[in-house]
Every structure is written in structure tokens, then in C-alpha cells.
N, CA, C and O atoms as a GROMACS GRO file, in nm:
protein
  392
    1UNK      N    1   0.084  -0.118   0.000
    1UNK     CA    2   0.000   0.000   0.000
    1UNK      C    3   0.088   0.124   0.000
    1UNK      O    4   0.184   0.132   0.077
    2UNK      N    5   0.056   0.224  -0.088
    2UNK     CA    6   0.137   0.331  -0.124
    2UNK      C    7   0.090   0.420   0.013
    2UNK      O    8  -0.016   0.427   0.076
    3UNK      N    9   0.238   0.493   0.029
    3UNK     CA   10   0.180   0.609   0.199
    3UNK      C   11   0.202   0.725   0.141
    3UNK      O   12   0.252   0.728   0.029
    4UNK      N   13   0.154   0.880   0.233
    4UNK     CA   14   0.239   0.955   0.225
    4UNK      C   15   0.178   1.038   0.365
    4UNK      O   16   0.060   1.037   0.401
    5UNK      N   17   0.282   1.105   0.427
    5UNK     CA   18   0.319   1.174   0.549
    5UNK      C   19   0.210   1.282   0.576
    5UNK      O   20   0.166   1.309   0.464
    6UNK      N   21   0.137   1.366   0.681
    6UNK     CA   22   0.104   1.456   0.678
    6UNK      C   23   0.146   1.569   0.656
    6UNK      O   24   0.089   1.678   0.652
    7UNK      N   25   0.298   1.524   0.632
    7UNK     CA   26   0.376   1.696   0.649
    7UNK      C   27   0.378   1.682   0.457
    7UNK      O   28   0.354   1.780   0.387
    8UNK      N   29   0.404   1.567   0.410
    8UNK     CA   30   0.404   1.587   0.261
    8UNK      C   31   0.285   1.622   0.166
    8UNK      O   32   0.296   1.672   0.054
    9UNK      N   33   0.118   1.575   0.258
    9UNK     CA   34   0.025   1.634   0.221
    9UNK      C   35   0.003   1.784   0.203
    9UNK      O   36  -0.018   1.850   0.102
   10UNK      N   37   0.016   1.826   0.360
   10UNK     CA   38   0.026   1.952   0.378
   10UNK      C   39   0.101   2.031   0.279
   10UNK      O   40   0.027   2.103   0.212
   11UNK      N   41   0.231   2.040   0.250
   11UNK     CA   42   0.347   2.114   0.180
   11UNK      C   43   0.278   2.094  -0.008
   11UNK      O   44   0.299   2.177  -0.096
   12UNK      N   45   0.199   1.964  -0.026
   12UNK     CA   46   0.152   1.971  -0.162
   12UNK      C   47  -0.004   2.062  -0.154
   12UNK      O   48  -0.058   2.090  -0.261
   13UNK      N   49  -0.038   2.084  -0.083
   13UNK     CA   50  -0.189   2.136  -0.066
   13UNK      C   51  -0.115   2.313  -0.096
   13UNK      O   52  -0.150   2.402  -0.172
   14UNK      N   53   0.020   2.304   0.024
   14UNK     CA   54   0.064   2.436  -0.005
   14UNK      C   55   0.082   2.530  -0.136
   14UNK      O   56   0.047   2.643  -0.172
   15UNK      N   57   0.144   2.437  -0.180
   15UNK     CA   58   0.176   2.424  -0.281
   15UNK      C   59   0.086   2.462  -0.435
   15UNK      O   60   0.119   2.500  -0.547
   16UNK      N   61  -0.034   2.430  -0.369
   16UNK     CA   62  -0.171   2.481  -0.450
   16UNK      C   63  -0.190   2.379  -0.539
   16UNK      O   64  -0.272   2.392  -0.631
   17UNK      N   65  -0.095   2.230  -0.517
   17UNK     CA   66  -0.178   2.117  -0.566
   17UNK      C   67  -0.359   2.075  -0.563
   17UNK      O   68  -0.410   2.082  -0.451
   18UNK      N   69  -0.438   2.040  -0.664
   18UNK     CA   70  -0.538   1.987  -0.644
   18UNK      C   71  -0.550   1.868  -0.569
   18UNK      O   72  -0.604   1.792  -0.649
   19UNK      N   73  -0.531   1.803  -0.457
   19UNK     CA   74  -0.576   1.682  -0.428
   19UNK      C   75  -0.727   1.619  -0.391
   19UNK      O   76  -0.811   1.671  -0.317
   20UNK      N   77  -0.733   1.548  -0.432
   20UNK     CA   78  -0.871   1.473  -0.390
   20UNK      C   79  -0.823   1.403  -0.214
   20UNK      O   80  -0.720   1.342  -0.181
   21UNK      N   81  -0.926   1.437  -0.144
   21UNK     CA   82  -0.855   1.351   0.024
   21UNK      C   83  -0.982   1.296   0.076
   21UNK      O   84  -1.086   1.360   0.092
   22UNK      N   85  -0.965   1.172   0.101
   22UNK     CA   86  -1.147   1.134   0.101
   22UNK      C   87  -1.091   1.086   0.247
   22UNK      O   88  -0.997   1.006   0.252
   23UNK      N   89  -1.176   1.158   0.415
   23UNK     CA   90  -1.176   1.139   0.531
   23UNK      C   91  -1.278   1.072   0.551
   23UNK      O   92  -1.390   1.115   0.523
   24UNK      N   93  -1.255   0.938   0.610
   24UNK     CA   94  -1.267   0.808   0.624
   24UNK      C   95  -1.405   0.790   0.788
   24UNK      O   96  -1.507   0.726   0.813
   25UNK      N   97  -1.334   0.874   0.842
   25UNK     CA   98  -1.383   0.906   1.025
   25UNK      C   99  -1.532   0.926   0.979
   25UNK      O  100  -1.584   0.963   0.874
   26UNK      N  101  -1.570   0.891   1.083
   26UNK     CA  102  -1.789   0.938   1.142
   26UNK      C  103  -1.746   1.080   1.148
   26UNK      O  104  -1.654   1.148   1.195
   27UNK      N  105  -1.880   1.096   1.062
   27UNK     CA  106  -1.882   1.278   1.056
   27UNK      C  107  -1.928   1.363   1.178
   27UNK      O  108  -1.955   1.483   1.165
   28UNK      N  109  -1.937   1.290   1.309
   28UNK     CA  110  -1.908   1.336   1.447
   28UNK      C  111  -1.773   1.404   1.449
   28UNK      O  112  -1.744   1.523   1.461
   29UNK      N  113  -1.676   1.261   1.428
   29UNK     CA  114  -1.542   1.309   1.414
   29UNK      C  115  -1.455   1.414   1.361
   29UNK      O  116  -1.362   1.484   1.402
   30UNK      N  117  -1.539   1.394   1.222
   30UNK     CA  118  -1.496   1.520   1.112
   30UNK      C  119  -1.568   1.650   1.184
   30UNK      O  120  -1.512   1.760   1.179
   31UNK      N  121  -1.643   1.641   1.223
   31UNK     CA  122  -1.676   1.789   1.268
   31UNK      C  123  -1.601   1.880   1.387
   31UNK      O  124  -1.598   1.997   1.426
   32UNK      N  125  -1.555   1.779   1.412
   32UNK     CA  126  -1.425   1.839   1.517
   32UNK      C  127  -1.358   1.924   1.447
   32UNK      O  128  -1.351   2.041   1.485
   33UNK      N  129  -1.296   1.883   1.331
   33UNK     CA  130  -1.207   1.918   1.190
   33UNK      C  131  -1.179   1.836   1.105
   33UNK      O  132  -1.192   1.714   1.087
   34UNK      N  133  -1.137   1.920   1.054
   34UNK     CA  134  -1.113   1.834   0.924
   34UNK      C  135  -0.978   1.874   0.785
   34UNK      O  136  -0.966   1.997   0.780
   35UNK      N  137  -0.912   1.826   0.712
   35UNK     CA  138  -0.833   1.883   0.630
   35UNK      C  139  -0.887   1.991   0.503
   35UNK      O  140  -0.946   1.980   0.396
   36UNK      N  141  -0.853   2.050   0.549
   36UNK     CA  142  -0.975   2.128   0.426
   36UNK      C  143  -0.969   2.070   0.283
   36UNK      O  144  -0.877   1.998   0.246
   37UNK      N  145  -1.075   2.108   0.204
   37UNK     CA  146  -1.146   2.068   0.121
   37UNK      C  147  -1.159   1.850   0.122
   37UNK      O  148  -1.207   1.769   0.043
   38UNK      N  149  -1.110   1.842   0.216
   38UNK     CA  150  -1.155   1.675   0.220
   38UNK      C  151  -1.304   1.632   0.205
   38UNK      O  152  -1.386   1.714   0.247
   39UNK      N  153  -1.348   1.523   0.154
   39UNK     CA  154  -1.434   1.495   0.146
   39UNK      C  155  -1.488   1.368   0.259
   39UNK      O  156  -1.405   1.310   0.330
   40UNK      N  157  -1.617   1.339   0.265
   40UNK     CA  158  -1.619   1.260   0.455
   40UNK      C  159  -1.707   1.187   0.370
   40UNK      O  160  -1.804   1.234   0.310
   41UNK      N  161  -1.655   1.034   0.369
   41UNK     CA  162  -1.728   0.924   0.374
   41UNK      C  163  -1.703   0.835   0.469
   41UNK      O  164  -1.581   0.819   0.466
   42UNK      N  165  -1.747   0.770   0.549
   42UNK     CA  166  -1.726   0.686   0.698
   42UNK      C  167  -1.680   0.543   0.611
   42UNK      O  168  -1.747   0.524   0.510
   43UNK      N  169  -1.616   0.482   0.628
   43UNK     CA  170  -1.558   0.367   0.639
   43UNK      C  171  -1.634   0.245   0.613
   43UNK      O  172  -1.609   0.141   0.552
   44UNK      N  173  -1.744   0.294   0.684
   44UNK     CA  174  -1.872   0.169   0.680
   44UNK      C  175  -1.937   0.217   0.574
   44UNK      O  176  -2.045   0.164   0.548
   45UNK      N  177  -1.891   0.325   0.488
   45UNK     CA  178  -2.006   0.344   0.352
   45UNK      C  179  -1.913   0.336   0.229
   45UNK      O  180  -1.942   0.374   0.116
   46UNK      N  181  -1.764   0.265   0.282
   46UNK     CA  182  -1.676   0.328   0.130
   46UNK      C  183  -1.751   0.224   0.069
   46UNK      O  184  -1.834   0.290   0.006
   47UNK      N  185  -1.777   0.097   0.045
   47UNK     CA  186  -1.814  -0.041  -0.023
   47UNK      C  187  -1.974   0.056  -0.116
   47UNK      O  188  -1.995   0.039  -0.237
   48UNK      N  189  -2.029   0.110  -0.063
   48UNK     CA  190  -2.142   0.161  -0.149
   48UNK      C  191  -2.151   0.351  -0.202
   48UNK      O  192  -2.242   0.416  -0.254
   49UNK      N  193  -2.007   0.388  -0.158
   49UNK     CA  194  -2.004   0.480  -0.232
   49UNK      C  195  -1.914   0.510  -0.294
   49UNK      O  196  -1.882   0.625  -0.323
   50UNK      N  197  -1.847   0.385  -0.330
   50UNK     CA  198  -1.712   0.388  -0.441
   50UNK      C  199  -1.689   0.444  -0.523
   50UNK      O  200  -1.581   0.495  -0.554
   51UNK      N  201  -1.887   0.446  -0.630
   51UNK     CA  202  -1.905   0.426  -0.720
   51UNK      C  203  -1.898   0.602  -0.747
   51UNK      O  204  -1.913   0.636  -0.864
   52UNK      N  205  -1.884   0.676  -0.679
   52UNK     CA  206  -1.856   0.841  -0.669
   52UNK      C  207  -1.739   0.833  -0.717
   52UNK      O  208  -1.729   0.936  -0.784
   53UNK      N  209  -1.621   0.762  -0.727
   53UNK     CA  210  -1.485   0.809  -0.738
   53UNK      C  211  -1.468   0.726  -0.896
   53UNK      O  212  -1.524   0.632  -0.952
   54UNK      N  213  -1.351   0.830  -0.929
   54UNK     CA  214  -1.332   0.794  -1.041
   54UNK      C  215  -1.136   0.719  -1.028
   54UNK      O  216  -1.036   0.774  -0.983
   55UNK      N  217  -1.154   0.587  -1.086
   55UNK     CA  218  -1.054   0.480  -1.093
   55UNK      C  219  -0.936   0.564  -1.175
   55UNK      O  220  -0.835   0.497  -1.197
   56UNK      N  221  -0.935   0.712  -1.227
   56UNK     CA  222  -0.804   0.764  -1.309
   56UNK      C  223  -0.763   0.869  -1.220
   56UNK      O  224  -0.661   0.936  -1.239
   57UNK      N  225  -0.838   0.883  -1.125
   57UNK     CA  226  -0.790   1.009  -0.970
   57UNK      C  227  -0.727   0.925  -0.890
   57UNK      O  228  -0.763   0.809  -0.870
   58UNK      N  229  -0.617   0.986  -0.835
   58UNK     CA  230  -0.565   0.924  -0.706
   58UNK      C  231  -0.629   1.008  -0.579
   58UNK      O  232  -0.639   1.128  -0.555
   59UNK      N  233  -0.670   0.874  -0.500
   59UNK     CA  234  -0.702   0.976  -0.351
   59UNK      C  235  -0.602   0.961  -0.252
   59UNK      O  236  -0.519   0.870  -0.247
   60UNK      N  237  -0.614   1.058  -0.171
   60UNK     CA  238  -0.515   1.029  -0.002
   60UNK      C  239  -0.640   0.975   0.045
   60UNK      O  240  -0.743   1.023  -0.002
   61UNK      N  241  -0.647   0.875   0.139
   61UNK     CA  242  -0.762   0.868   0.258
   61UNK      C  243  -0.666   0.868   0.370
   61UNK      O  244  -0.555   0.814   0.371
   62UNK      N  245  -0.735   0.951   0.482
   62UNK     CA  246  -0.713   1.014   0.613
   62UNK      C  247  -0.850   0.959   0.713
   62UNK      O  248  -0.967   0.960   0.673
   63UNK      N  249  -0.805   0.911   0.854
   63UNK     CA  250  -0.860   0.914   0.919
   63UNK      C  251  -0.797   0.975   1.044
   63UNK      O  252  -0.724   1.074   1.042
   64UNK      N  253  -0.844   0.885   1.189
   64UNK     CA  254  -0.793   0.994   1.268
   64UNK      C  255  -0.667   0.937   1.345
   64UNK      O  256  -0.621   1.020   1.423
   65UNK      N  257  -0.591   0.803   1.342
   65UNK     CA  258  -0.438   0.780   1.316
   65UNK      C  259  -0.397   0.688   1.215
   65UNK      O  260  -0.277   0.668   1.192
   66UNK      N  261  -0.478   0.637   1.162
   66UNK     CA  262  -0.382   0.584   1.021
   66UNK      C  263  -0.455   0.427   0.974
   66UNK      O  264  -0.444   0.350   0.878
   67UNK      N  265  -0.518   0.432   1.077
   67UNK     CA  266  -0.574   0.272   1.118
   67UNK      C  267  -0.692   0.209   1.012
   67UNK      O  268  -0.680   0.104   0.948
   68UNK      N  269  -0.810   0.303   1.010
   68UNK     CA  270  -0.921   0.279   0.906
   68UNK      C  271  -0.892   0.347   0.768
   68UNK      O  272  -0.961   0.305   0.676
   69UNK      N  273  -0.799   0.446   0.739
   69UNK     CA  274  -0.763   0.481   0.609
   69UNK      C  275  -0.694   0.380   0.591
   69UNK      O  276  -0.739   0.345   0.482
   70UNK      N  277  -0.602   0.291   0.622
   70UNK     CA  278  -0.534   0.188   0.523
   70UNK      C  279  -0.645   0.077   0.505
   70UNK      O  280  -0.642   0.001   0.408
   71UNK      N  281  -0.730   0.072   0.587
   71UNK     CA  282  -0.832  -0.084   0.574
   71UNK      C  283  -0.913  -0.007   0.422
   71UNK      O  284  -0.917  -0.057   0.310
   72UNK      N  285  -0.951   0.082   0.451
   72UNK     CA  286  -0.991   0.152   0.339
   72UNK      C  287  -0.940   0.140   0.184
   72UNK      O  288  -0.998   0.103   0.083
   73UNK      N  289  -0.782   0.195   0.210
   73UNK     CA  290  -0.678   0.177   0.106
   73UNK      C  291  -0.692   0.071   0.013
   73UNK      O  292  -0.711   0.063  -0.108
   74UNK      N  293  -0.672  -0.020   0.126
   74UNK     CA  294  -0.695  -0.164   0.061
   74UNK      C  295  -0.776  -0.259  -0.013
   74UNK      O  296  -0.752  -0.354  -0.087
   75UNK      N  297  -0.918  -0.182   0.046
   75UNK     CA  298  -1.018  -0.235  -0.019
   75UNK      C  299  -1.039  -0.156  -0.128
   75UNK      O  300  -1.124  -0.204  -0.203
   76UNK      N  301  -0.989  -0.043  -0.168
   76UNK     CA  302  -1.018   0.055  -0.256
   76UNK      C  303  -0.905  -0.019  -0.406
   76UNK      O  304  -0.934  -0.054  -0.520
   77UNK      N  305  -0.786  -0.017  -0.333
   77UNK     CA  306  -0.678  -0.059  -0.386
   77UNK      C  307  -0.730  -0.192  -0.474
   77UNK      O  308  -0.721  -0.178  -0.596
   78UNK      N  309  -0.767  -0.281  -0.439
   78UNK     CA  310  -0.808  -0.453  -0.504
   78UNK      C  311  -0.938  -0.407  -0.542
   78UNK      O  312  -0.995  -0.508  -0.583
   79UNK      N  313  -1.029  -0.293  -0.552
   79UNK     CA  314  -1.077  -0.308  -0.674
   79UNK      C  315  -1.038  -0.192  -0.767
   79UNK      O  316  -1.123  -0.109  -0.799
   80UNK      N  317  -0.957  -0.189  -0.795
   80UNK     CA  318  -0.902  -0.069  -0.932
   80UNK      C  319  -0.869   0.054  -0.901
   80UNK      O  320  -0.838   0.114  -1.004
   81UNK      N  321  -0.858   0.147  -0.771
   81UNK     CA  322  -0.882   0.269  -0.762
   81UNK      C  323  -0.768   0.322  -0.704
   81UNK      O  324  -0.723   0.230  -0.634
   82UNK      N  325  -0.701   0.411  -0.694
   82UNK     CA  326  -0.591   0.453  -0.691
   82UNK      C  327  -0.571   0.550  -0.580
   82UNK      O  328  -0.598   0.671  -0.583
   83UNK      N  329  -0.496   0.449  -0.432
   83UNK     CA  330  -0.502   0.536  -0.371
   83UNK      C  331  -0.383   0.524  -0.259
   83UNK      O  332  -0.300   0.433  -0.261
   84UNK      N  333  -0.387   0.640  -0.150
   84UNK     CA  334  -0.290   0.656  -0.117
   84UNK      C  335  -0.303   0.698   0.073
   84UNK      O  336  -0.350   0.798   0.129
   85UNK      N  337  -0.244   0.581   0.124
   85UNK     CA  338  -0.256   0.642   0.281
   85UNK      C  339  -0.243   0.717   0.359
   85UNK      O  340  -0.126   0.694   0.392
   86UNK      N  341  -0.297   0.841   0.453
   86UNK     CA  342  -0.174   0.902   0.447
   86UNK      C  343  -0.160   0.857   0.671
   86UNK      O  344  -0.261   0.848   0.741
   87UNK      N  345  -0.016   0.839   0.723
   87UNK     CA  346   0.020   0.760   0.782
   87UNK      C  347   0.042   0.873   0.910
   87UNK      O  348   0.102   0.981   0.915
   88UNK      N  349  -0.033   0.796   1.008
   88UNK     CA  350  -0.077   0.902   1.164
   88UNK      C  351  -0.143   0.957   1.101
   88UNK      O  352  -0.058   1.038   1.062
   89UNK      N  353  -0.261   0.996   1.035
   89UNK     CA  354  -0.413   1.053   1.041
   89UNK      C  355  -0.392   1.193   1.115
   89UNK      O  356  -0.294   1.260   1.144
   90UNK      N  357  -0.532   1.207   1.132
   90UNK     CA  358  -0.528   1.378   1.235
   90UNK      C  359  -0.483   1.390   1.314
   90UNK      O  360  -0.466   1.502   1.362
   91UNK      N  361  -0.436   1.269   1.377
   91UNK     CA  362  -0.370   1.290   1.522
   91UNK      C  363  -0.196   1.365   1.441
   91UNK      O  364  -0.125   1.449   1.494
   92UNK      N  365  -0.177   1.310   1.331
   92UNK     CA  366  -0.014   1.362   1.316
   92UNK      C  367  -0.012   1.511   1.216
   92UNK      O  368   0.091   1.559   1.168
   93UNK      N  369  -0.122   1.555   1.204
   93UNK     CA  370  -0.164   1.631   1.099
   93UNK      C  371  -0.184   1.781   1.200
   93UNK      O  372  -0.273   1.814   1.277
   94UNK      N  373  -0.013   1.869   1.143
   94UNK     CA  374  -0.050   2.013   1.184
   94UNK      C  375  -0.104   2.117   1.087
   94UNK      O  376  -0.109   2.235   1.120
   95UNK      N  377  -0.146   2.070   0.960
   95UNK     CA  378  -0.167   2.178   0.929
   95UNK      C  379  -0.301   2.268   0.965
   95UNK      O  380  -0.321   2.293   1.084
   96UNK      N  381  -0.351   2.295   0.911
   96UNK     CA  382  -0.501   2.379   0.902
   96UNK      C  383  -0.622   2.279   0.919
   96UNK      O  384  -0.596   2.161   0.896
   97UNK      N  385  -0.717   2.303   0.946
   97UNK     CA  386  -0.841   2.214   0.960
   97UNK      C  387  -0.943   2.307   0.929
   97UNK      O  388  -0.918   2.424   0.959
   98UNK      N  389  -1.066   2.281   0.870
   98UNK     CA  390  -1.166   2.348   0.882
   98UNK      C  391  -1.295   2.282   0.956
   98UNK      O  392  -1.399   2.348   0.970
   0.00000   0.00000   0.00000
């Protein structure tokens, strides 16, 4: 499973990269914060809302330490979709939140 760091997210967001970041957490959670412009699908709904993402985008999925974005990854990963962990979740994540 492909990773990448919060500090390397952050510095590409800086950067004024487009990323797609699909946050994984109960939108309890996300409402705490969140990475800005991320998008919040819970974990228990990626299997029926896959069908939103498109298999030629790469996503980061983020949760809140690293744990349900890779279960995520994975299942995303074995069926066609291109994606990317990113490793310690919100707990390792200083940048900005909205």
C-alpha cells in the first residue's frame, strides 16, 4: 500500500496542488475538523459509495491515526482505484483544519 506523510500532504496542498482527500472518520469526528477541502465518507459506507470516485484520480484517505484509512486503502486498492494512505491521520496532521 502506497503512503504519504502529513507533512508531505500539507506542503503539496501548499503548494496549491489539487488533491482529492477522502476522510474516512464518522462525521461526528470530522466535525471536530477536518483537512480542508476533504471529502467525509465513513468507512462503513466506502463499499457503497465507491461508485462516486473515479478509478483515473488518485485519492489520499485520512482518518484519525492511520488505522481505518489503510483498511480503506486496501479495499479501494483490489478493486481498481488509486489510492494513497496518508500515515498518523489527524492525530499527526498540523496543518489547518476546517
Amino acid at each position: 500500500m502506497k503512503t504519504i506523510t502529513p507533512k508531505e500532504v500539507e506542503e503539496r496542498l501548499r503548494a496549491g496542488e489539487s488533491l482529492h482527500i477522502i476522510d474516512v472518520r464518522e462525521p461526528e469526528e470530522v466535525a471536530a475538523g477536518k483537512i480542508p477541502g476533504a471529502v467525509n465518507i465513513p468507512l462503513g459506507l466506502i463499499e457503497f459509495r465507491m461508485h462516486e470516485l473515479d478509478k483515473n484520480e488518485e485519492y489520499i484517505l485520512v482518518c484519525r491515526s492511520g488505522g481505518r484509512s489503510g483498511r480503506a486503502a486496501e479495499f479501494l486498492d483490489s478493486r481498481g482505484y488509486r489510492v494513497v494512505n496518508m500515515t498518523g491521520g489527524m492525530l499527526a496532521w498540523e496543518g489547518p483544519v476546517e
